[in-house]
LUMVEXTI-480181 format. One record per atom (N, C-alpha, C): atom name; x, y, z; residue in three letters. Coordinates in pm, 1 decimal. Layout:
BEGIN
CA,X,Y,Z,ala
...
end
This chain:
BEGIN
N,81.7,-120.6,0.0,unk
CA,0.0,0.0,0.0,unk
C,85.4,126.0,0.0,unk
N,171.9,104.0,20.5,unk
CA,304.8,211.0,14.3,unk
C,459.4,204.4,27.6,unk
N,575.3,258.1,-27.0,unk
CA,705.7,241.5,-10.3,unk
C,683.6,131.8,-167.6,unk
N,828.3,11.7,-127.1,unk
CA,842.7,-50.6,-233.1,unk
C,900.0,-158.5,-217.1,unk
N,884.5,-257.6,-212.0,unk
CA,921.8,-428.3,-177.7,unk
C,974.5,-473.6,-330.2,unk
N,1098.6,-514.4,-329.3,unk
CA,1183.9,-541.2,-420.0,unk
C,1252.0,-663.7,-411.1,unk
N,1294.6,-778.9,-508.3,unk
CA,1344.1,-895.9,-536.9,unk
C,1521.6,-888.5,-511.1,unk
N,1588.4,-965.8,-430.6,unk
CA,1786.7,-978.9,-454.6,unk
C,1777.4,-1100.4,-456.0,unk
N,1833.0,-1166.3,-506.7,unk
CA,1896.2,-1322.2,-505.0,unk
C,1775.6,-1422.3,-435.4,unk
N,1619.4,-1384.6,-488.7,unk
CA,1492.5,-1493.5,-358.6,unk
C,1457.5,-1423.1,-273.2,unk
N,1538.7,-1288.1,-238.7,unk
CA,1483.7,-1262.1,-120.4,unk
C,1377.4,-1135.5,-181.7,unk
N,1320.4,-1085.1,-71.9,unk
CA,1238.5,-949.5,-82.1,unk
C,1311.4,-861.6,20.9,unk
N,1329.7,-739.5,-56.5,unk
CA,1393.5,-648.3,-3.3,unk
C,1303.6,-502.5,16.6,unk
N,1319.6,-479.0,121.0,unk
CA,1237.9,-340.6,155.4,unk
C,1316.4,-230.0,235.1,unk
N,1316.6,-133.5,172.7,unk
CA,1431.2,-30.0,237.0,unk
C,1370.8,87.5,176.5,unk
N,1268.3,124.2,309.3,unk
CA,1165.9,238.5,261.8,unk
C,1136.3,301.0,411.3,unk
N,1137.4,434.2,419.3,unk
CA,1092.0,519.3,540.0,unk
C,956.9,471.6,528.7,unk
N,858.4,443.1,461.6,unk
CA,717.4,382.3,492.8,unk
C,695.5,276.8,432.9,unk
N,697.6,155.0,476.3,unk
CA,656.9,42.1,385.2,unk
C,528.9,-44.0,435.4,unk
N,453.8,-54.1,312.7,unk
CA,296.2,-119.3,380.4,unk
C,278.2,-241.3,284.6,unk
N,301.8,-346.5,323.5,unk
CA,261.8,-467.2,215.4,unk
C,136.7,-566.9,244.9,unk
N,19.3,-580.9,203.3,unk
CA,-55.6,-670.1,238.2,unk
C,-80.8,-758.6,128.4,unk
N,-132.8,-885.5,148.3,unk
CA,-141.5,-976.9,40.8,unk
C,-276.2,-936.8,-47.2,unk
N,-332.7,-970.9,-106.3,unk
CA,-449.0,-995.2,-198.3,unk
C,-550.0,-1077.8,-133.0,unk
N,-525.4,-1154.2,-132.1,unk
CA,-607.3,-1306.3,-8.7,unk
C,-640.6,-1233.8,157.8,unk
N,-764.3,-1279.2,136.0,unk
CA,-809.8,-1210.9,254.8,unk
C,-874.4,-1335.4,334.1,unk
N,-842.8,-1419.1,339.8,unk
CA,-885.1,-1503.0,397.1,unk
C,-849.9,-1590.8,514.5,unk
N,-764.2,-1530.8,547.2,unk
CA,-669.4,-1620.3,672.7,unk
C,-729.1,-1588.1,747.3,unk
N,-771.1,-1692.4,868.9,unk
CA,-852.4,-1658.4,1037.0,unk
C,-741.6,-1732.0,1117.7,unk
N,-756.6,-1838.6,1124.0,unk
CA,-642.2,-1861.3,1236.8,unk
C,-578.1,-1975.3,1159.6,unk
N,-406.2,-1964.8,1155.0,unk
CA,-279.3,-1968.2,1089.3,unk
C,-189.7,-1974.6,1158.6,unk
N,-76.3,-2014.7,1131.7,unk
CA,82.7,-2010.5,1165.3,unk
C,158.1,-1934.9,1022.9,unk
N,178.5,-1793.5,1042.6,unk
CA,295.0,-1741.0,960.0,unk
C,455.6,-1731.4,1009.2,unk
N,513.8,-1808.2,845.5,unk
CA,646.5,-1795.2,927.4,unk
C,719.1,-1743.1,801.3,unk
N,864.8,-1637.1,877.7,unk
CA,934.2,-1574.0,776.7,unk
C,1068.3,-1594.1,810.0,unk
N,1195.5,-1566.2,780.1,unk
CA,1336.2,-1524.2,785.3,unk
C,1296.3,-1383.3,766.4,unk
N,1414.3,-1302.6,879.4,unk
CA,1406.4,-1179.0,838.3,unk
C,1565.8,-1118.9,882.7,unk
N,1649.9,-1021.8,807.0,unk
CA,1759.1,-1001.7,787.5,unk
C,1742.2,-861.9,803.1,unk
N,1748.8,-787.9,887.0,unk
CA,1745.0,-624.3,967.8,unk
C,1902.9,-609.5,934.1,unk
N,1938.5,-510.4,811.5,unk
CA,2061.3,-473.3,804.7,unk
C,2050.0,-307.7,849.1,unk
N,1992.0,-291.9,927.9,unk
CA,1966.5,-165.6,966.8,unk
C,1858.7,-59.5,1011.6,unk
N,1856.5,52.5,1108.1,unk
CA,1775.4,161.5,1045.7,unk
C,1848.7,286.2,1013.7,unk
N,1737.7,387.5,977.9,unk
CA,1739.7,495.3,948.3,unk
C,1713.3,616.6,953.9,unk
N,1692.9,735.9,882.3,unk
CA,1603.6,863.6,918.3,unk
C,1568.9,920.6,827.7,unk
N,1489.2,1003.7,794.9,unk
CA,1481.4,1162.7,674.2,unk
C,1400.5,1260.6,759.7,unk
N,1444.9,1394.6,662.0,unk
CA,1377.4,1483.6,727.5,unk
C,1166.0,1474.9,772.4,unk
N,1153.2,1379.2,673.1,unk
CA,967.2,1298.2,632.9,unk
C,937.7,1237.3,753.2,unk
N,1086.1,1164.9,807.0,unk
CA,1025.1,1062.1,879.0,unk
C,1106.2,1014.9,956.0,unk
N,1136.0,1144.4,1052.1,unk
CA,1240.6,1139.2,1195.7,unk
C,1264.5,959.4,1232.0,unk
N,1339.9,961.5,1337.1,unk
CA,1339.2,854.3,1408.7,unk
C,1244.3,836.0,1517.1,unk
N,1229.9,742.0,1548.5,unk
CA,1096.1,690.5,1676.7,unk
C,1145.5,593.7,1690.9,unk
N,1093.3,548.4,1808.0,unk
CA,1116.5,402.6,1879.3,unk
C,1039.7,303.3,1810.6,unk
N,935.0,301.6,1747.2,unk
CA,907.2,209.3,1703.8,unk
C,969.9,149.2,1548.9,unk
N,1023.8,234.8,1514.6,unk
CA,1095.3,192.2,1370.3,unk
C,1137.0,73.7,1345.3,unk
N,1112.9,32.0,1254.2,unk
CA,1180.0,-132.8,1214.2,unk
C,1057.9,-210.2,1143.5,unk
N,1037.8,-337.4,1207.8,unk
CA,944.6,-464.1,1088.9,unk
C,817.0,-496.4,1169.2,unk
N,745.0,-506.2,1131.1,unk
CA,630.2,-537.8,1193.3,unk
C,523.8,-648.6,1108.9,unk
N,471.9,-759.3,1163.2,unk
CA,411.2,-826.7,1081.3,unk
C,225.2,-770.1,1102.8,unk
N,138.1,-790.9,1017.1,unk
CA,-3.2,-759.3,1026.6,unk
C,-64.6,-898.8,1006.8,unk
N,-176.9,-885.2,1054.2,unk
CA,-253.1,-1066.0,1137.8,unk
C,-412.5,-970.7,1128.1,unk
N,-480.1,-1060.6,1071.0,unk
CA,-631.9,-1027.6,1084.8,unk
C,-657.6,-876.0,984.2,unk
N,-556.4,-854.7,924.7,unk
CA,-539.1,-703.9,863.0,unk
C,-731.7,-656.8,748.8,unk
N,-815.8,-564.3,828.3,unk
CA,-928.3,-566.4,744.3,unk
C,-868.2,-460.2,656.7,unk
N,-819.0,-357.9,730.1,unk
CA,-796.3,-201.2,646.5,unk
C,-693.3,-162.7,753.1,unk
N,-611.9,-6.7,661.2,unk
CA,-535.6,12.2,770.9,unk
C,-565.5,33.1,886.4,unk
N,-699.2,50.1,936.5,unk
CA,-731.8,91.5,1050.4,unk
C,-800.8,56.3,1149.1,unk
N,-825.5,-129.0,1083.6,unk
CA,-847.7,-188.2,1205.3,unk
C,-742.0,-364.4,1160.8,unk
N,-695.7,-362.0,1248.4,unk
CA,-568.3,-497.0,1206.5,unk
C,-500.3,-562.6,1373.6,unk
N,-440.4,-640.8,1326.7,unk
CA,-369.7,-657.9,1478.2,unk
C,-198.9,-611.9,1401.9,unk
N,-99.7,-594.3,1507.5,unk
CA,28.9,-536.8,1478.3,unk
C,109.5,-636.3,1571.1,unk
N,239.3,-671.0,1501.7,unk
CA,288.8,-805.3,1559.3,unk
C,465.2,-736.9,1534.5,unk
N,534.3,-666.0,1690.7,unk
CA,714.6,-637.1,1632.5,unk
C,739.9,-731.7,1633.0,unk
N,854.0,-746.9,1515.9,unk
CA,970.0,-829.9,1501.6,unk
C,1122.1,-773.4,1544.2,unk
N,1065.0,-675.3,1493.1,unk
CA,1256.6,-597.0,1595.1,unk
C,1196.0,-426.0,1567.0,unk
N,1225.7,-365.5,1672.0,unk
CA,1183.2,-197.3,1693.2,unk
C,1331.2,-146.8,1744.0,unk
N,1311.3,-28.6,1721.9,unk
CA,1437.2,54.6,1721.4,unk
C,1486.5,56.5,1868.8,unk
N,1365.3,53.8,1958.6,unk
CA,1404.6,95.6,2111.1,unk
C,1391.3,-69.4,2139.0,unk
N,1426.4,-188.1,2064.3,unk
CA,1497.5,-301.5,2131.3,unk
C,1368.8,-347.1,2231.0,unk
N,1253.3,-366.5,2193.9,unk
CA,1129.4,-412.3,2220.3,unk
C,1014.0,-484.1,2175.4,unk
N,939.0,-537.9,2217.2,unk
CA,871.5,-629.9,2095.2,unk
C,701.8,-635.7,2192.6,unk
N,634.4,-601.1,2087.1,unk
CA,488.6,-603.6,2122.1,unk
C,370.6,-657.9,2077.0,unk
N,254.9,-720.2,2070.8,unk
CA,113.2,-710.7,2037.6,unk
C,20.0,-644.1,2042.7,unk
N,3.1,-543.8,1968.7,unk
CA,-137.5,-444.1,1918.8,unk
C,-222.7,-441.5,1859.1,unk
N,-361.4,-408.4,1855.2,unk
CA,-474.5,-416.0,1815.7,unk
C,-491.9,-277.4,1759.6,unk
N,-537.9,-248.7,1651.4,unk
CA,-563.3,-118.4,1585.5,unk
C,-700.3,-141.7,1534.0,unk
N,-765.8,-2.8,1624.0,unk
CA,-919.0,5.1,1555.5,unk
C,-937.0,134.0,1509.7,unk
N,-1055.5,153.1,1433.7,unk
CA,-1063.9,279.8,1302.4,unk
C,-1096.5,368.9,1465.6,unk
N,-1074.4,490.4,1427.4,unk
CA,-1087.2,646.2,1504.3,unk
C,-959.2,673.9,1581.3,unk
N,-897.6,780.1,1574.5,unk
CA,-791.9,816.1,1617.4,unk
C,-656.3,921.3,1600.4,unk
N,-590.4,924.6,1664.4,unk
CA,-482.9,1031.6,1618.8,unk
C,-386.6,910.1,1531.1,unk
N,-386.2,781.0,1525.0,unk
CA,-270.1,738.4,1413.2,unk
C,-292.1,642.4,1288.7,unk
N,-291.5,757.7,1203.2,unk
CA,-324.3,699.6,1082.3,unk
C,-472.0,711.0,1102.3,unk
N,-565.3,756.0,1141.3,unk
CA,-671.0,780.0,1194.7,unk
C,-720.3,629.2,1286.7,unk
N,-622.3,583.8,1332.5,unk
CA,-687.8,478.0,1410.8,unk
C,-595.5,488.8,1539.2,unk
N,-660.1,376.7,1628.7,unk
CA,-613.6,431.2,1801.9,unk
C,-554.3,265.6,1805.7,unk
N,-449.4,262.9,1852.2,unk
CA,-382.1,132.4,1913.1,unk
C,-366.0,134.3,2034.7,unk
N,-403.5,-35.3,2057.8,unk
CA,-402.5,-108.5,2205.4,unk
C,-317.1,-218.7,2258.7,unk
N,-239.0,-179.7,2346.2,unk
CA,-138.6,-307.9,2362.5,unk
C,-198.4,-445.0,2395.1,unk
N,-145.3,-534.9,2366.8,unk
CA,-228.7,-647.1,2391.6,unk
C,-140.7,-700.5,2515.5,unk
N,-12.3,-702.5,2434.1,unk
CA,68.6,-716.9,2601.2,unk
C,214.2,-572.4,2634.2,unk
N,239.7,-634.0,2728.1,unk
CA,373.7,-497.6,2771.8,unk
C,465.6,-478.3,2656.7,unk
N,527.3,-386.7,2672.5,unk
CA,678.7,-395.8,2565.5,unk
C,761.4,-465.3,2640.7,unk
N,838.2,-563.1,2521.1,unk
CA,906.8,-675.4,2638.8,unk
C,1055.8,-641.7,2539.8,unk
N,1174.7,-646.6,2627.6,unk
CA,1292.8,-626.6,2593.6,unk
C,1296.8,-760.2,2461.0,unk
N,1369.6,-729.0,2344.7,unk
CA,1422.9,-814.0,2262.5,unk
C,1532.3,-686.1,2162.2,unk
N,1624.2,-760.2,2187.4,unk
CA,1772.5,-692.9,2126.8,unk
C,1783.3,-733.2,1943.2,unk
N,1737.9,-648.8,1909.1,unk
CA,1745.7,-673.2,1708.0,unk
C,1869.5,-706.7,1654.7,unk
N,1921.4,-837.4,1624.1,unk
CA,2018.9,-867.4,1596.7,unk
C,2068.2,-792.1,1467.3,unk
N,2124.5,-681.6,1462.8,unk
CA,2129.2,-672.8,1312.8,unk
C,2223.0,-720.5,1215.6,unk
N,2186.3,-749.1,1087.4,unk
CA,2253.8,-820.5,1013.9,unk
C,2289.1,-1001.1,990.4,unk
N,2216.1,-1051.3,1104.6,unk
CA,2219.0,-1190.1,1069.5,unk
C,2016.4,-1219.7,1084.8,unk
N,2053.8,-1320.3,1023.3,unk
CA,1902.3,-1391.4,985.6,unk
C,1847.3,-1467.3,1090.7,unk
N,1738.0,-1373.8,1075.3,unk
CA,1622.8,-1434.3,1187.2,unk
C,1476.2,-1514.1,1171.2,unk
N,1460.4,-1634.0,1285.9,unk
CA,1373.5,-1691.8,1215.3,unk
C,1267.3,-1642.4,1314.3,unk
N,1142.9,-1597.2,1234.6,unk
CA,994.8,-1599.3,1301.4,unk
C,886.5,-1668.8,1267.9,unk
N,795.6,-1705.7,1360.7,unk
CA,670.4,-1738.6,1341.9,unk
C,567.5,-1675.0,1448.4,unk
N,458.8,-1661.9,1396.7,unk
CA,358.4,-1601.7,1423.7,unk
C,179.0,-1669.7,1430.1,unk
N,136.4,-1726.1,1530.3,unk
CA,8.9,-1779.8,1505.6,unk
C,-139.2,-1702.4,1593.3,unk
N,-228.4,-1683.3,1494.3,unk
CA,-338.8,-1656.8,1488.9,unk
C,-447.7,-1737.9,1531.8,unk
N,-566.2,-1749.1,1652.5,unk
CA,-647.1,-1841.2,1633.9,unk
C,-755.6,-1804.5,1753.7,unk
N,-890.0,-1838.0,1664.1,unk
CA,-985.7,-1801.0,1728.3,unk
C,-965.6,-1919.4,1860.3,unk
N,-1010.9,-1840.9,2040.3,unk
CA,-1035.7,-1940.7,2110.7,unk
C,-1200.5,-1984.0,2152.7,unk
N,-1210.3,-2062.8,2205.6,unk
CA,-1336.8,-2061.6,2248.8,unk
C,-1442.8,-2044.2,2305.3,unk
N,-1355.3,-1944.0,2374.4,unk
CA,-1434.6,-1835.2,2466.7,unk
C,-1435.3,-1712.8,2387.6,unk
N,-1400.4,-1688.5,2278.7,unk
CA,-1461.6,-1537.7,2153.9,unk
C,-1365.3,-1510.8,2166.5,unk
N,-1248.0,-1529.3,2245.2,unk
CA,-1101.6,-1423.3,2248.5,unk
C,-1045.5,-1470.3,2137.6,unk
N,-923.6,-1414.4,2121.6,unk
CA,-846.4,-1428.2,1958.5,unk
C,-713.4,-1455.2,2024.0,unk
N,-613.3,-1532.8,2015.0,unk
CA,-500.1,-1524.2,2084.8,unk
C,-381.2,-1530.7,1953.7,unk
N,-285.1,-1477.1,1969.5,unk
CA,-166.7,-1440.2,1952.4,unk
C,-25.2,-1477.0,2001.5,unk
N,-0.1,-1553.8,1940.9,unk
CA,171.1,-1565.5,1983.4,unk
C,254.1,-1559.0,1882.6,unk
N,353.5,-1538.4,1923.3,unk
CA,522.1,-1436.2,1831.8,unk
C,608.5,-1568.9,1917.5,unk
N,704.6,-1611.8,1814.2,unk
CA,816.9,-1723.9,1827.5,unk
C,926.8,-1639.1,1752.5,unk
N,1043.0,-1669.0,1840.7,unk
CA,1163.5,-1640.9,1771.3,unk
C,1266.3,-1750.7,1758.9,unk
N,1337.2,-1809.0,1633.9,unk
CA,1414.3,-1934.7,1678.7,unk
C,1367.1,-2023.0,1768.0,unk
N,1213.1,-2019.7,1778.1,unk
CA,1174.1,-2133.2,1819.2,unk
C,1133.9,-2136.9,1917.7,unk
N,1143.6,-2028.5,2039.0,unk
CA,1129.8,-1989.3,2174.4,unk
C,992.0,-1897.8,2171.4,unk
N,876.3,-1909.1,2236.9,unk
CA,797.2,-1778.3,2263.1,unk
C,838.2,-1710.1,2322.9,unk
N,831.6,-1593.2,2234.9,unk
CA,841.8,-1446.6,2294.7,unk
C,730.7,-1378.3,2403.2,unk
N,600.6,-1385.0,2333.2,unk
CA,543.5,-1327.1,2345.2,unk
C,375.4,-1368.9,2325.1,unk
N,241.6,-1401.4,2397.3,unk
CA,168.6,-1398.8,2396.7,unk
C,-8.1,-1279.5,2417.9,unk
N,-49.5,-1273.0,2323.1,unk
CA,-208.3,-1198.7,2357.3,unk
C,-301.2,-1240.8,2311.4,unk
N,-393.6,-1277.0,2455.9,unk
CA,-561.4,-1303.9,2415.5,unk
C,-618.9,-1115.6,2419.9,unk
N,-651.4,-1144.6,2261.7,unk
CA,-799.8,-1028.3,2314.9,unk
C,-922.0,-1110.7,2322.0,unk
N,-931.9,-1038.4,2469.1,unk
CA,-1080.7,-1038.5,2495.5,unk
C,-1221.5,-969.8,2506.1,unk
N,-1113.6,-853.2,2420.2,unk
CA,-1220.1,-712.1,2357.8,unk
C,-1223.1,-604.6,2513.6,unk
N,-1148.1,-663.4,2593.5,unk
CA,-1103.9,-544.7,2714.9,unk
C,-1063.2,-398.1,2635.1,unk
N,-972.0,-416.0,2581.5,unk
CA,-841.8,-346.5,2529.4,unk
C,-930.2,-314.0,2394.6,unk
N,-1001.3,-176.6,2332.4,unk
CA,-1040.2,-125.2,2191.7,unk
C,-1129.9,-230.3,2150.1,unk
N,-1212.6,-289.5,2201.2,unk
CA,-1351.5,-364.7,2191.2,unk
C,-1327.4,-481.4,2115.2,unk
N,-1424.2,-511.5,2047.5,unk
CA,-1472.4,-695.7,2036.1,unk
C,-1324.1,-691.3,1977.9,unk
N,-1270.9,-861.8,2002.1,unk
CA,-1180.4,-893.5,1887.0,unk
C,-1194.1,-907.7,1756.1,unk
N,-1110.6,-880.0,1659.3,unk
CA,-1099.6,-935.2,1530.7,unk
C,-1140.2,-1048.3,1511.0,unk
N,-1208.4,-1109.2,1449.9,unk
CA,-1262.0,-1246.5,1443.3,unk
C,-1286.1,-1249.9,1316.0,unk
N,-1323.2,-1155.4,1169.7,unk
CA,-1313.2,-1175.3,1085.9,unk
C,-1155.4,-1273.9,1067.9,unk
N,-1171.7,-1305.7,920.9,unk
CA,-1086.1,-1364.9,859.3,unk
C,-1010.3,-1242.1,749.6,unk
N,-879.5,-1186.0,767.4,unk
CA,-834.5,-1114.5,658.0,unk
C,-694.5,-1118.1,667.4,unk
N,-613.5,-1018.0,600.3,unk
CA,-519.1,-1022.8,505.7,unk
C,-390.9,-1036.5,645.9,unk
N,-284.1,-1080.5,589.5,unk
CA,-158.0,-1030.3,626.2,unk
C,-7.5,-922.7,581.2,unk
N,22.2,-897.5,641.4,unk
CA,142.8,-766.7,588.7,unk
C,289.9,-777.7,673.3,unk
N,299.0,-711.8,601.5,unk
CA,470.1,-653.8,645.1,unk
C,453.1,-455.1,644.4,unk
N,493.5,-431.9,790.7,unk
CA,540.1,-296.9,813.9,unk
C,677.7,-233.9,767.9,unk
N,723.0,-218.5,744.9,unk
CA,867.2,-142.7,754.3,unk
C,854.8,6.6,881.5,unk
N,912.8,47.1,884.5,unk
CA,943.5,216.1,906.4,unk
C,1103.2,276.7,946.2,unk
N,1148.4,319.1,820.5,unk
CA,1288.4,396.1,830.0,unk
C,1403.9,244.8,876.5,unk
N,1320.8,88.5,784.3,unk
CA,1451.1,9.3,791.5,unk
C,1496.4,-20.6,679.6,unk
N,1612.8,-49.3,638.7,unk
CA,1617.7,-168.9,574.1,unk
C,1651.1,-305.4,587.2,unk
N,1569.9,-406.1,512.8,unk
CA,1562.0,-508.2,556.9,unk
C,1515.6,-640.1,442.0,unk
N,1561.3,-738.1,458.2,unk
CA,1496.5,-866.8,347.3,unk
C,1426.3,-942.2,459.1,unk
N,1303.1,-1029.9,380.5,unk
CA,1257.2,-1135.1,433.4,unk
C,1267.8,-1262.7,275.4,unk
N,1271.2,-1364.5,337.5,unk
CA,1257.1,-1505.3,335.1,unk
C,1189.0,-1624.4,351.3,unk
N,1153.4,-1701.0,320.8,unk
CA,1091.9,-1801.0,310.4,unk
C,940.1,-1760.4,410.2,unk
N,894.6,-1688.9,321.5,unk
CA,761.2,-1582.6,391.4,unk
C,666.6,-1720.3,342.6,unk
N,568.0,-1745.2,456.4,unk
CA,446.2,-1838.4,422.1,unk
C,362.7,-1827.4,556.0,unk
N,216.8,-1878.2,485.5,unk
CA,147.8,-1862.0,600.8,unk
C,38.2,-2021.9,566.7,unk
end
C-alpha cells in the first residue's frame, strides 16, 4: 500500500521510510505465519524522523489500515509487542491497544532471523496471539475485547510494516 518491496537473489527487499505490504487473499482466520528476516539496519529523513518504534512489523487479521492486529519483530528501542488497531484516532486515523507490555528483545542486526507467528480463534470469543523467535515464545495476547472492543474475528489479510529500515525477508508463508 506504500514504499516498495523489491526482489535480490529470492529474497524481498524493503528499504523504505514507509513500507505497507498486504497480500491480496483475505482469507486467513487462524494460521501459523512464518518468515526469515535479515534487519541490516535503520534509518532517518527529514519525512520521517526517528521513533522508537521503527523497524518490521508483521499484520494478522489485517481488514484495512485501521483496524488490524500489529505483531514487532525488531523496533528501534529493542522491544517487541502485540497491538490491536481500531478505526478512530490520532494514528493513521486509528487508536492502538497493547495487547501485552513492551518486552525487551535486542534486534540482531545483520544476521538472519527466524519468526513465526500464530493466529487463532479461542473458544471463549477471544483471539489469541503468539510471536516465536528461533523457536522460543516471545510473546503472547488473548484479546478479549477489554483493550479497543470486540476482537478481530473476521478472517483477513496479512502484511509486512517497515518504518525507516532496511531489511529482506525469506521463506515468507502462512
Amino acid at each position: 500500500t506504500s514504499g516498495s518491496l523489491t526482489r535480490k537473489d529470492g529474497a524481498a527487499c524493503g528499504k523504505s521510510d514507509v513500507l505497507r505490504v498486504v497480500t491480496k487473499r483475505s482469507d486467513f482466520r487462524d494460521f501459523e505465519l512464518s518468515l526469515a528476516l535479515l534487519n541490516k539496519g535503520l534509518g532517518e529523513t527529514n519525512r520521517t524522523p526517528a521513533v522508537a518504534w521503527d523497524g518490521v512489523h508483521v499484520f494478522v487479521r489485517y481488514q484495512s489500515q485501521f483496524h488490524l492486529y500489529s505483531v514487532t519483530l525488531n523496533r528501534r528501542d529493542d522491544t517487541i509487542v502485540i497491538k490491536k488497531k481500531i478505526p478512530g484516532g490520532p494514528s493513521n486515523d486509528g487508536t492502538y491497544f497493547s495487547l501485552t507490555p513492551d518486552t525487551p528483545y535486542k534486534t540482531p542486526y545483520n544476521e538472519w532471523q527466524r519468526f513465526r507467528v500464530r493466529v487463532a480463534d479461542q473458544p471463549d470469543g477471544s483471539v489469541a496471539i503468539d510471536l516465536y523467535a528461533e523457536g522460543e515464545k516471545l510473546l503472547s495476547a488473548v484479546d478479549d475485547g477489554a483493550k479497543g472492543g470486540k476482537p478481530i474475528k473476521k478472517a483477513g489479510k496479512v502484511g509486512i510494516r517497515g518504518d525507516n529500515c532496511d531489511f529482506e525477508l525469506d521463506d515468507f508463508s502462512v
